[in-house]
PAKE-466277 format. One record per residue: x, z, y of N, C-alpha, C, CB in turn. Coordinates in steps of 0.02 Angstrom, whole numbers, plus 50000, padded with zeros to 5 digits. Glycine has a CB too. Layout:
<sites>
XZYXZYXZYXZY ...
</sites>
This chain:
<sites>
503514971349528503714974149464503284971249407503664981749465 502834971749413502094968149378502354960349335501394965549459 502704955649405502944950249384503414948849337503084948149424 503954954249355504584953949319504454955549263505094957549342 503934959549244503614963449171503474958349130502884967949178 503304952449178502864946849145503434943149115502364941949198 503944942349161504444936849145504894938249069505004936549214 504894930949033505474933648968505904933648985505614930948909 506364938748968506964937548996507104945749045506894929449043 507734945249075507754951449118507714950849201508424954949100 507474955449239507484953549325507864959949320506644952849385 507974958349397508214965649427507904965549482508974967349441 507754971249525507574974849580507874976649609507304978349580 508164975949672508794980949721508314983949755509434976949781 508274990449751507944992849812508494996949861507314997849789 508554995049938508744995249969508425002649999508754989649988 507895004250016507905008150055507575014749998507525005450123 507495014649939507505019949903506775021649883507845025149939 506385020149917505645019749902505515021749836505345013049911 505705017049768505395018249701505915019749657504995012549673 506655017149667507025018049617507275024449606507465013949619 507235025649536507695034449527506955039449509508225038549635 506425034849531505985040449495505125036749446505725046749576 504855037649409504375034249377503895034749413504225035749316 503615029449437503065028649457502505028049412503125024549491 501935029549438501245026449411501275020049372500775024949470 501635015349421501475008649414501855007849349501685003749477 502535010249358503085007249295503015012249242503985006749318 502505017949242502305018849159501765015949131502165025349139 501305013049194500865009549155500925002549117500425009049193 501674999449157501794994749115502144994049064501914991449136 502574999749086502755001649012502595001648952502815005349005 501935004048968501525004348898501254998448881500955009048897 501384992748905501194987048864501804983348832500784982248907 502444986548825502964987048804503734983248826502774986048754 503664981248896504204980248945504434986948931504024978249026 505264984048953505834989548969505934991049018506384988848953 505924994349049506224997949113506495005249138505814997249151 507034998249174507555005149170508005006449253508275003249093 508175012949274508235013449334509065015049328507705018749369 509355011349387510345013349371510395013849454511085004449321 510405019449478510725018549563510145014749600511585012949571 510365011849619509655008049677509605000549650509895007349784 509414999449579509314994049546508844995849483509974991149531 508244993349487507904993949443507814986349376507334996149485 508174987049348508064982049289507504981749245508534982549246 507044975549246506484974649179506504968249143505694975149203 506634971949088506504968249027506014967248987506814969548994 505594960649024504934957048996504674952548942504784954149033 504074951748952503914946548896503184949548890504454946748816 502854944448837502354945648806502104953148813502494943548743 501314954248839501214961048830500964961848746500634963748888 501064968848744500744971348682500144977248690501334974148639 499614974848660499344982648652499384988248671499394984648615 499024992448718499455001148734499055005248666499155006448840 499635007848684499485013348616498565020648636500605020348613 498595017148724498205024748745497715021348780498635031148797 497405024948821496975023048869497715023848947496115029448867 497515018848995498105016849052497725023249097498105006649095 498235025749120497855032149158498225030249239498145041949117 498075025249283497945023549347498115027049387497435022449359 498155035249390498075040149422497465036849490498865042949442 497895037849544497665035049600497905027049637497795040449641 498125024249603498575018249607498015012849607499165017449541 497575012249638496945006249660497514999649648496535007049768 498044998849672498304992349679498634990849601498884992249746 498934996449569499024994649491498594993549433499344998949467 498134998349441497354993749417497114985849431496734997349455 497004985649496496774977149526497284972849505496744975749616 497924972049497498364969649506498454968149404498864974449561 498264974949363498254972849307497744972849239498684974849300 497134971449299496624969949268496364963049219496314970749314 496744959249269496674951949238497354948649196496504946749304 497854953049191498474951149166498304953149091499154954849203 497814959349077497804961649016497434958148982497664967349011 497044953949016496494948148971496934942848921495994942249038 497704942548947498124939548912498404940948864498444938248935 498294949048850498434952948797497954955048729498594957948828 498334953948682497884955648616497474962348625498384956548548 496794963548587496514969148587496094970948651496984973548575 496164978348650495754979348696496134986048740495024980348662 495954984448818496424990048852495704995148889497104985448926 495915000448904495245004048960495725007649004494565010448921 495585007049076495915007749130495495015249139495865001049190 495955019849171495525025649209496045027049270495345033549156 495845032249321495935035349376495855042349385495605032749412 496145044349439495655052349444495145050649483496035059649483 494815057649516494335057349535494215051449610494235064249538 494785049849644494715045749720494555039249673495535045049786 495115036349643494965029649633494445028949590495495025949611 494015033849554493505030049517492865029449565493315033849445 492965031749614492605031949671492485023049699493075037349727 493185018949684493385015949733493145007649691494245018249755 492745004549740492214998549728492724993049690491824994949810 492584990749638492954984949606492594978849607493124986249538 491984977849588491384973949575491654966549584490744975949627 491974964749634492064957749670492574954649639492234958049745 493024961549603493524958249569493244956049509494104962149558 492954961449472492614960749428492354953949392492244964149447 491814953049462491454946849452491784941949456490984945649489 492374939849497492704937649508493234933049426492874942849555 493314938049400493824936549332493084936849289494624943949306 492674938249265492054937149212492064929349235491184942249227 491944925949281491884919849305492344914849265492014920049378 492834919349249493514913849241493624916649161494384915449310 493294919849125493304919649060493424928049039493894914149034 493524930649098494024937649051493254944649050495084942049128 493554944849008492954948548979493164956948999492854946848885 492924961349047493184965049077492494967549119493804962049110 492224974649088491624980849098491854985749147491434985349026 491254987849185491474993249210491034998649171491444993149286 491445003249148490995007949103490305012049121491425013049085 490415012249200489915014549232489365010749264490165017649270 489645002249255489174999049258489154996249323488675002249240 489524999449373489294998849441490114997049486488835007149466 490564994849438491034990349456491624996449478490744984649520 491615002749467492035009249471492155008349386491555017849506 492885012949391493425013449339492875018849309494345016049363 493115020349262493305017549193493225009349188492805021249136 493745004749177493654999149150493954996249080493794995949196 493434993249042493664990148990493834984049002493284990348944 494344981248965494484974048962494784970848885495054972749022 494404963848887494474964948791495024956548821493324963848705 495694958748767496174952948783496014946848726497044955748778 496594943548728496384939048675496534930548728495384941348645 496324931848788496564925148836496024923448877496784918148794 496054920648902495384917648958495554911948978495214921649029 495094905948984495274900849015495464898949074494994898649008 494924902849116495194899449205494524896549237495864891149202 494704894549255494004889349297493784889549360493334890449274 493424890549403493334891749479492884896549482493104885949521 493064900349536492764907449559492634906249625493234914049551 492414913649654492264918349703492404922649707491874919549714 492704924649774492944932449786492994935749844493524933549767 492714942049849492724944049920493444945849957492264950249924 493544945750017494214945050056494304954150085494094937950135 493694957450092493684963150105494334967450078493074965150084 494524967050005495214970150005495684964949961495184978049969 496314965649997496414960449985496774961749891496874957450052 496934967649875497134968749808496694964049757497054976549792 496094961749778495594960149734495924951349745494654963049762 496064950449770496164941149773497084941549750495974936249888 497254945649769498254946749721497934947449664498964955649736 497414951249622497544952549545497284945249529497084959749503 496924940649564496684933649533497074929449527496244930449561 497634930749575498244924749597498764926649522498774926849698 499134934649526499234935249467499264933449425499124936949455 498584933249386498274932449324498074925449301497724936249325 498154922549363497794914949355498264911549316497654910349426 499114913449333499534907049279499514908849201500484906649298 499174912949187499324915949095498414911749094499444929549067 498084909049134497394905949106497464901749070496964903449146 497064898349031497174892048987497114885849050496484891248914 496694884249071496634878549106496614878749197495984875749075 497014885449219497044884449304496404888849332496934875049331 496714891249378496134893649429496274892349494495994900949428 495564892349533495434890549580494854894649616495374884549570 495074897949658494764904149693494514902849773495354910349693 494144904149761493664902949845493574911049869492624898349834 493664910749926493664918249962492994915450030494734921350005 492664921749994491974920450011491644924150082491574922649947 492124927250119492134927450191492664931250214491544929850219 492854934450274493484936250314494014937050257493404943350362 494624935250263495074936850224495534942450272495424930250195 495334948650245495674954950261496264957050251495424958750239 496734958650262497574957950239497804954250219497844960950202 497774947950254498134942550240498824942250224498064939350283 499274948050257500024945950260500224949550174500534950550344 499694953650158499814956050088499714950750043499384961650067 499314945350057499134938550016499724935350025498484933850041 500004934250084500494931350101501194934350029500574933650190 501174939150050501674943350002501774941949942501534949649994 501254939449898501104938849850501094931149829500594942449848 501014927949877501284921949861501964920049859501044918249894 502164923149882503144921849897503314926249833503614926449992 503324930649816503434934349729503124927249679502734944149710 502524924249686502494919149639502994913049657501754916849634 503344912649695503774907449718504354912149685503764905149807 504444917949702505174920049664505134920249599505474926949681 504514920449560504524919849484504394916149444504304922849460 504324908049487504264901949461503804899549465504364901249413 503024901249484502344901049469502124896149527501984908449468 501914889849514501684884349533501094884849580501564880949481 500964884249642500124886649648500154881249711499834897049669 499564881349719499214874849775498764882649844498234866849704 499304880449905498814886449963498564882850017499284893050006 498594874749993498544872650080497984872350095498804866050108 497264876250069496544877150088496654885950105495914874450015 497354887150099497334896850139497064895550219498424901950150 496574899850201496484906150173496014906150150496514910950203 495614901550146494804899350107494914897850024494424890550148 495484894050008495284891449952496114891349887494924883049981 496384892549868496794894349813496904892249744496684899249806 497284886949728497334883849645497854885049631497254876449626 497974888249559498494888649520498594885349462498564893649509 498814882349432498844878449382498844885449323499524872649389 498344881949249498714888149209499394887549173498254890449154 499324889049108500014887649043500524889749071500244879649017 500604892949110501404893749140501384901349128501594891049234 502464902749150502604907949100503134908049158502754906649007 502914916149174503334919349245504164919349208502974929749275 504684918049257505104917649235505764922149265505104911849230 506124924849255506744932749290506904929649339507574936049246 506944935349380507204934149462507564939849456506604933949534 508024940449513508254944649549508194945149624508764944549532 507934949149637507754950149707508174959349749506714949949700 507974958149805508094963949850507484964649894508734963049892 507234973549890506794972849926507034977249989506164974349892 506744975650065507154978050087506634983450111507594974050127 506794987550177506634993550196506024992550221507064996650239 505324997350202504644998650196504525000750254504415002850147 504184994950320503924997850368503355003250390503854994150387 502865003150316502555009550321502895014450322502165010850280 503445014450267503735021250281504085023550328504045022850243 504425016050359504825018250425504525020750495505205012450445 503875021950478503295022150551503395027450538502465019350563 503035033050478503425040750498503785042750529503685043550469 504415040850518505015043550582504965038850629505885044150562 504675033750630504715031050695504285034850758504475023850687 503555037250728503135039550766503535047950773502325038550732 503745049950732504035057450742504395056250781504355061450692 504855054150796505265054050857505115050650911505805052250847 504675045750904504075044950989503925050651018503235041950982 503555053750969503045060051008503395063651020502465063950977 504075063851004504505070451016505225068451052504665074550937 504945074051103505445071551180506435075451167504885077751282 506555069751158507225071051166507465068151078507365080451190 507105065851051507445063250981507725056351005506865062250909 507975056650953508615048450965508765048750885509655049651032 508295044650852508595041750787508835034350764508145043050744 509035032450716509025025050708509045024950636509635020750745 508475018450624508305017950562508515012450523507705018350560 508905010050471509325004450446508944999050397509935007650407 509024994550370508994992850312508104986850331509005001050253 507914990050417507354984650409507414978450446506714987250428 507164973250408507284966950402506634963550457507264964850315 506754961650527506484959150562506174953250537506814958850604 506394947950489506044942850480505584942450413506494938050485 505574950250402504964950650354504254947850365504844957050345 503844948150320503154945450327502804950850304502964938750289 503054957950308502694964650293502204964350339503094971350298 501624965950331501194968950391501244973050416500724970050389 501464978250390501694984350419502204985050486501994987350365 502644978350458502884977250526502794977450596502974973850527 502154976650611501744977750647501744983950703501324977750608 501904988050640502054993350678502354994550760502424995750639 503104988650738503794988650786503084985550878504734978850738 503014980850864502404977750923502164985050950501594972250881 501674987550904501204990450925501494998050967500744991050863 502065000450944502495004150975502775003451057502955003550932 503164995751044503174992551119502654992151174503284986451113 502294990451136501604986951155501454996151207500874983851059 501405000251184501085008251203501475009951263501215014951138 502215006551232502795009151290503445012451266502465014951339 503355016651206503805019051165504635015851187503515017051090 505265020451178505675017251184505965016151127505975019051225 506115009451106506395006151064506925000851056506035004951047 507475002951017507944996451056507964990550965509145001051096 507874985950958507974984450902508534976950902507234984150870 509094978950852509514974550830509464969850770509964977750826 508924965450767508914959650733509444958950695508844954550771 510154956450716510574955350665511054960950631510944950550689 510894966250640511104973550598510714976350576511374978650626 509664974050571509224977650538509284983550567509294977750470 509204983750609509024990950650508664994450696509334992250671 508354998450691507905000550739507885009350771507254998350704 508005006350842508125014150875507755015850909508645015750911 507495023150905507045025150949507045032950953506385022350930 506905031651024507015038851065506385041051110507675038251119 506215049051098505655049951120505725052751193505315053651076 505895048651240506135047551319505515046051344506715041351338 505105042551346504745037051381503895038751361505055028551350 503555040951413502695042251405502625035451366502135042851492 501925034751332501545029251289500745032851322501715029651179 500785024051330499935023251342499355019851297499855019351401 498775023551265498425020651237498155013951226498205023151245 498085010151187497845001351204497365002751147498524992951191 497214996351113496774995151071497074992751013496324991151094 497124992050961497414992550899496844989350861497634999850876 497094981850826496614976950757496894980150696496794966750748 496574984850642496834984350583496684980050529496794988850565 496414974950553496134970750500496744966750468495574965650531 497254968250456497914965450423498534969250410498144960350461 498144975250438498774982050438498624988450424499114983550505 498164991250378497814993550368498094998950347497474990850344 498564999750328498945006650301499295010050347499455005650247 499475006750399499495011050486498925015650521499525005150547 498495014050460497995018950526498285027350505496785018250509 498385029150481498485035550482499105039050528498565036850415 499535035850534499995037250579500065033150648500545036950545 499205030450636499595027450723498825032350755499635013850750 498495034650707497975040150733498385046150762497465043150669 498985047150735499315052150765499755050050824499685055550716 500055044350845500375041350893499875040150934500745035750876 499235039950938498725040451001498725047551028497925038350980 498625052750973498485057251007499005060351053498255060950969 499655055751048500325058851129500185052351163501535060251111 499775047251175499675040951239499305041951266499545034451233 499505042451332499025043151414498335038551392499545038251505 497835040751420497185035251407497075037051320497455024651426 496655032551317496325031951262496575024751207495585031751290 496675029651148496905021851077496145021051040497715025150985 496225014651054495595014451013495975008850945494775010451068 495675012550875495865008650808495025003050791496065016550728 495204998150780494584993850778494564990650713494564988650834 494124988050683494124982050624494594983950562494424974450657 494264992650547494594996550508494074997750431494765003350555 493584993650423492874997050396493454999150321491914989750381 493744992150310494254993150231494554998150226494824988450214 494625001350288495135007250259494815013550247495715008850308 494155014350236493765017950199493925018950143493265016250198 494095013550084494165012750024494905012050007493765007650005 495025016150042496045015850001496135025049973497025013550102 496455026249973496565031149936496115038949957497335031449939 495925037250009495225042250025494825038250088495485051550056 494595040650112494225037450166494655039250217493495039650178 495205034450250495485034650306495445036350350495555032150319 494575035050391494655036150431494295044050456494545030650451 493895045650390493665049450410494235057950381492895047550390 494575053950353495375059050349495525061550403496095055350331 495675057150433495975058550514495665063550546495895052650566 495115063550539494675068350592495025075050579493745068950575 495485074950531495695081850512496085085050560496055082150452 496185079250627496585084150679496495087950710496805082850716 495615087850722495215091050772495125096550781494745089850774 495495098550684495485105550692496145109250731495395108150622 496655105850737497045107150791497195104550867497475106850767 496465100650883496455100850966496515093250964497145105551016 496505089750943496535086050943495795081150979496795086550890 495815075951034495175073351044495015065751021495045074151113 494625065650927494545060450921493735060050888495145057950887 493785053150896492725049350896493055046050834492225041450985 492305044750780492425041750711491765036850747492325047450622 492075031850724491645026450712491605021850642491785022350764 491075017750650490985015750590491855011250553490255010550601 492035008550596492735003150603493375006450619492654997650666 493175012050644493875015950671493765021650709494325011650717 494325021950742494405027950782494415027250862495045031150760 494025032650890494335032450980494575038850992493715030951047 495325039151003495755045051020495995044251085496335045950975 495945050951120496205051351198496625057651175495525052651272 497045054751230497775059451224497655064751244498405057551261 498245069151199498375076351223499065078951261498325080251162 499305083451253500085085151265500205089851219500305087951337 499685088051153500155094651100499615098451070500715101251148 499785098451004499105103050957499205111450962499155101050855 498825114550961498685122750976498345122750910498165125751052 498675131550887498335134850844498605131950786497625134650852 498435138250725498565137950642497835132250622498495148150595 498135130950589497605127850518497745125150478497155123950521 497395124050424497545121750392497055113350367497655127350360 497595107150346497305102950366497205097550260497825099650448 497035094950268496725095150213496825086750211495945099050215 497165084050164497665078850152497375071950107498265082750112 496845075050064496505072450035496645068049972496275070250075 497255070849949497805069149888497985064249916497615067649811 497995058449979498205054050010498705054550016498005052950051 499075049149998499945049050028500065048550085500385043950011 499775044750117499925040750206499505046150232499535030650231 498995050050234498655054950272499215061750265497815056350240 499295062650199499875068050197500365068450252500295067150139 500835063450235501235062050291501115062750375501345056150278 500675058050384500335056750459500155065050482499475050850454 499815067850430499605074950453500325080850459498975077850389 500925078550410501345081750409501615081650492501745079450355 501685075550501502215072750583501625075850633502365060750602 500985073550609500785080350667500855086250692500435082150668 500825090750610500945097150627501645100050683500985099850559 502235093950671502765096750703502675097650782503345092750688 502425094650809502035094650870501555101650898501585088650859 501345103850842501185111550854501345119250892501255112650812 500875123150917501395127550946501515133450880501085131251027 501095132150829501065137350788501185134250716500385141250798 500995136850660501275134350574500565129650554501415143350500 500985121850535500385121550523500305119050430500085116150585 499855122350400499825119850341499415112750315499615124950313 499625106650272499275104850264499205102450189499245102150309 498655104450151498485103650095498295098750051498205106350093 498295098549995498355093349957498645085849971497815093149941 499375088549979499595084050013500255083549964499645085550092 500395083849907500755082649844500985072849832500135085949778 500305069449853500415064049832501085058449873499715061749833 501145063349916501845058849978502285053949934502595065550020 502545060449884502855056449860502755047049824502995060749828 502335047149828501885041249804502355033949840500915042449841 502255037549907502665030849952503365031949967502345029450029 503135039649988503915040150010504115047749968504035040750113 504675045349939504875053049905505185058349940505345052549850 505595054549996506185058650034506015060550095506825055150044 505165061550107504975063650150505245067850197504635064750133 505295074450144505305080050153506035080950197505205083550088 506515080750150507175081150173507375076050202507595082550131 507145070250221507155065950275507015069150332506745060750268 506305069550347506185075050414506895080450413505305080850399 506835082650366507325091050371507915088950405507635095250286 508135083050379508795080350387508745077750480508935073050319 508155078250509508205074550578508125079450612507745068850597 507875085750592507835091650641507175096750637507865088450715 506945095350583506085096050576506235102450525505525087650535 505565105750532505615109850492504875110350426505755115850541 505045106150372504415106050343504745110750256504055095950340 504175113250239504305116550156503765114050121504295125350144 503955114850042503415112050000503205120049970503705105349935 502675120049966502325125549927502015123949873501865128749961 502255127449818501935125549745500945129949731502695130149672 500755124149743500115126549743499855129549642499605118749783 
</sites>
């Protein structure tokens, strides 16, 4: 969306599986306010871009770590001066690398606190470019450089200065600069990155198709639960989502799954025991929350590994999770991840504590159904974030979840 904002001219968006269109996000009022149009009709989101302008306010981020990173260095291209904020998680949440990262290359961009956490200022006006450094630890921080690099005066060229961590999200992000015209040099990926500057994103129309994070919710709800038979549409096997990942790691346990490649489809029925294995999140990182709950129904033990990043996403991941324990659940926190040994089912009320997290919300929601008793879980408002139709999605498959107005 970010791109299309950029482009003169108009894009469109098909969203296929419903994810963002029909309601305002974080992301599309914050760009709003640099005075793109956007506008939502049915499952097509149209923007009408160009030149940013000035916001009239301070950009209020909420919890959106990736709409901050992502338009930190785009605003250096903009007249004046912008200041980014968050609530309380993301000002929590380490920027520094990006930081240093774009100061390198001209853009003049503070953290108010000094210590590379939001509040951030950024004074526009343009930046040249030039060669950097950047850490690979998340990968949002090397997308807002790639971004930002074609509005530079003279090109950038970015060195990633050890493991490159979510690669397939880098990946992602290079194919959007291929759909919006943007010239770039990758054949030193995953070490090394040139973009030429002077260039000027140009309208696409695209389709995005169905969100394997979100499709792991009901995928894992109807694993753990014996006798479901759902089928889920619209996902595109030859994606380069990471999340994709998911579909493997399911097989991989034992899960029954039948999937039709050329109808985008995926079926699964909770028939078939799953056995614990070992699980890399170092490229899939937004699975840990719901595949913490798909361990706790596999024989043996899941162990989640090469997770340290997912500390720093919208709460501390992993130590979210632990929130099962209060319903029986048997899991070990480690520094990288998790070691969960299976159960046959959570006992007892509680209440579980969500951590304004979207993906923990959820993950903790599909637990509770597994319960012998009610289970509440709190501060768990932000779902909608990823997925809006959570709620009456579950409802609609047999589940019984309510929202309570806190």
């Amino acid at each position: 969306m970010i791109m299309g904002s950029l482009a003169h001219g108009r894009s469109t968006i098909n969203d296929v599986s419903g994810a963002f269109v029909g309601k305002m996000t974080s992301t599309t009022e914050n760009i709003a306010a640099f005075g793109p149009v956007i506008e939502f009709a049915g499952d097509t989101c149209v923007i009408d871009g160009g030149d940013y302008r000035t916001p009239g306010n301070v950009i209020d981020v909420d919890d959106s770590g990736t709409t901050l990173q992502f338009l930190l260095g785009v605003v250096a291209a903009t007249p004046g001066w912008t200041v980014f904020t968050g609530n309380q998680s993301l000002r929590r949440r380490p920027m520094k690398s990006l930081l240093d990262s774009l100061s390198a290359l001209g853009v003049r961009c503070h953290s108010a606190q000094g210590d590379g956490t939001a509040p951030i200022i950024v004074q526009g006006g343009g930046f040249a470019g030039g060669e950097t450094e950047i850490s690979g630890f998340i990968s949002q921080w090397l997308s807002g450089v790639l971004i930002c690099a074609p509005l530079s005066r003279d090109g950038v060229t970015v060195r990633v200065t050890d493991t490159l961590r979510e690669k397939p999200y880098i990946d992602m992000t290079l194919q959007m600069l291929d759909t919006f015209g943007i010239e770039y040099d990758a054949s030193g990926a995953p070490d090394v990155y040139v973009v030429p500057g002077g260039q000027t994103y140009k309208p696409a129309n695209l389709t995005i198709p169905g969100d394997f994070c979100v499709a792991s919710v009901p995928m894992v709800a109807a694993a753990i639960t014996p006798g479901s038979d759902i089928t889920l549409r619209n996902l595109d096997m030859t994606s380069i989502h990471p999340e994709k990942r998911i579909v493997d790691i399911m097989m991989e346990m034992g899960a029954d799954l039948t999937i039709d490649a050329a109808a985008n489809t995926i079926r699964v029925r909770g028939s078939k025991p799953m056995h614990g294995i070992d699980i890399d999140v170092t490229h899939s990182p937004d699975l840990v929350p719901i595949l913490s709950v798909l361990g706790c129904f596999a024989e043996g033990t899941t162990r989640i590994v090469n997770g340290e990043h997912v500390r720093y996403k919208e709460s501390d991941r992993i130590a979210s999770m632990m929130e099962l324990v209060k319903i029986g659940a048997r899991i070990t926190e480690r520094p990288d991840g998790l070691d969960i040994v299976g159960i046959d089912g959570y006992r007892g009320s509680a209440t579980l504590d969500a951590y304004l997290d979207h993906r923990v919300a959820t993950a903790l929601s599909v637990a509770g159904l597994q319960g012998d008793q009610e289970i509440t879980v709190a501060r768990a408002e932000n779902f909608v974030m990823s997925y809006p139709e959570f709620v009456s999605d579950m409802n609609g498959l047999g589940a019984s979840l309510s929202i309570e107005e806190g």
